[in-house]
C-alpha positions as CSV (number, residue, x, y, z in Angstrom):
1,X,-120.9,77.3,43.0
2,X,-121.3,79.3,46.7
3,X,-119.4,81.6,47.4
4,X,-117.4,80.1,50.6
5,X,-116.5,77.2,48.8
6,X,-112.4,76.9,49.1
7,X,-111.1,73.7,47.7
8,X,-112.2,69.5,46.9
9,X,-109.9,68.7,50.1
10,X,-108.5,65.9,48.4
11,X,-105.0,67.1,49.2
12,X,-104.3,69.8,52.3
13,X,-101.4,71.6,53.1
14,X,-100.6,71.3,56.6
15,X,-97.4,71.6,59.0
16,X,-95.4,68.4,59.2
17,X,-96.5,67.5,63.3
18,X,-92.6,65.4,62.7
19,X,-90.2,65.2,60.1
20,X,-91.8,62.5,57.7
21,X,-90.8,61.3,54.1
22,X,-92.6,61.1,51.7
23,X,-95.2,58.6,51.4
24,X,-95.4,58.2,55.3
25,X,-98.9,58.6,57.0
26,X,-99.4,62.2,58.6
27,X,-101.8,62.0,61.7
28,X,-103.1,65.8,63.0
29,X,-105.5,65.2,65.5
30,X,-108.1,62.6,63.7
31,X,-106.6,64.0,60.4
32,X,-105.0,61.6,58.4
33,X,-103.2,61.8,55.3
34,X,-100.5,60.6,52.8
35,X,-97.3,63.1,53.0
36,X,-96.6,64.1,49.2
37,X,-93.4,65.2,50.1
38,X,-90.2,65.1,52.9
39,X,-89.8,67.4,55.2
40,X,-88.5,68.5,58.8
41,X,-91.2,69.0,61.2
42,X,-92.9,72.3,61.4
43,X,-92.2,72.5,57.5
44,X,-95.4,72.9,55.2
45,X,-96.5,69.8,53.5
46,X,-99.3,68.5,51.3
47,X,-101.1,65.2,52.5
48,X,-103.3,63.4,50.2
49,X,-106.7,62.3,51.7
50,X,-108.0,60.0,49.4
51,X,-107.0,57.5,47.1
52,X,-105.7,53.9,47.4
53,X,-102.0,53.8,49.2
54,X,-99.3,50.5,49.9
55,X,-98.7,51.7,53.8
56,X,-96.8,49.6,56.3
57,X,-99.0,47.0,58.4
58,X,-99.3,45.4,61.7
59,X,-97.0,42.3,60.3
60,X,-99.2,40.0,62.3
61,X,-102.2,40.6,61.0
62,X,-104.3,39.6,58.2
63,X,-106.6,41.7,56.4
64,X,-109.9,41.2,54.3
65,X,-110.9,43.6,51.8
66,X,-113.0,46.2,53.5
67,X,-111.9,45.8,57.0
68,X,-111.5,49.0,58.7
69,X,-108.1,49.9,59.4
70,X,-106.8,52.8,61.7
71,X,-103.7,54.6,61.8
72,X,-101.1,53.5,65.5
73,X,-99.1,56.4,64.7
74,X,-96.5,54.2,62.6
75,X,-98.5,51.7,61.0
76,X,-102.1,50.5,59.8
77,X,-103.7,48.2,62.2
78,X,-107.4,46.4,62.7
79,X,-107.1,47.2,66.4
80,X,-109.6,50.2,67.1
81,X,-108.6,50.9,70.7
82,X,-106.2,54.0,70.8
83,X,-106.0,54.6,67.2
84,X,-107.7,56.6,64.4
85,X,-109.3,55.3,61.5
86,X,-108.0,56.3,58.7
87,X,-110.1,53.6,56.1
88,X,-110.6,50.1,54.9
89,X,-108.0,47.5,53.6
90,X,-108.6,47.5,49.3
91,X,-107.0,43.9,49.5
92,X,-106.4,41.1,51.1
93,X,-103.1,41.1,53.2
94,X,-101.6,37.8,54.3
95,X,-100.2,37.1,57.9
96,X,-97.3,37.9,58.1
97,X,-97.0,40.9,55.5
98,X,-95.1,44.2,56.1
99,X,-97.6,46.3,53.8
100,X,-101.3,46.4,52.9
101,X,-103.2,48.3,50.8
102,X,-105.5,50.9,52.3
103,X,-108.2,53.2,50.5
104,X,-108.7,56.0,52.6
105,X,-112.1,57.4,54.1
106,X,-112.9,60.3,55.5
């Protein structure tokens, strides 16, 4: 393996950017992750990046698998304008539905 290689990435360890719970989406600049952990803001924290999560939804939307979804800053949404995506819905989410499954791309 090279020499500068540091780690898969999968999970980071980052400052919390506001106190989250875990299980809330993290958003760092267009970095997006799964909080593994509660914490106060400015506390470390390890976000996952990858993997299939249950994360709360535009309630009035409905979602096809492999729609893109990006992140609002407190929920998953299909609207791309102001937000960051964070993936694609892994299966289909009625309207109206609190949650939706999201697999997350980097």
């Amino acid at each position: 393996m090279a020499k500068n290689f540091k780690q898969p990435g999968t999970t980071l360890d980052v400052p919390a950017p506001a106190d989250v719970k875990s299980g809330d989406g993290v958003l760092i600049g267009k970095l997006f992750g799964v909080s593994q952990i509660s914490a106060k803001a400015n506390e470390m924290i390890t976000i996952d990046r990858v993997g299939v999560w249950d994360l709360p939804k535009t309630e009035a939307q409905a979602w096809g698998i492999g729609d893109v979804v990006y992140w609002s800053g407190t929920e998953v949404t299909t609207v791309a304008s102001g937000n960051t995506k964070i993936g694609y819905a892994a299966a289909v989410a009625i309207n109206p539905s609190k949650r939706g499954d999201v697999v997350l791309s980097q």
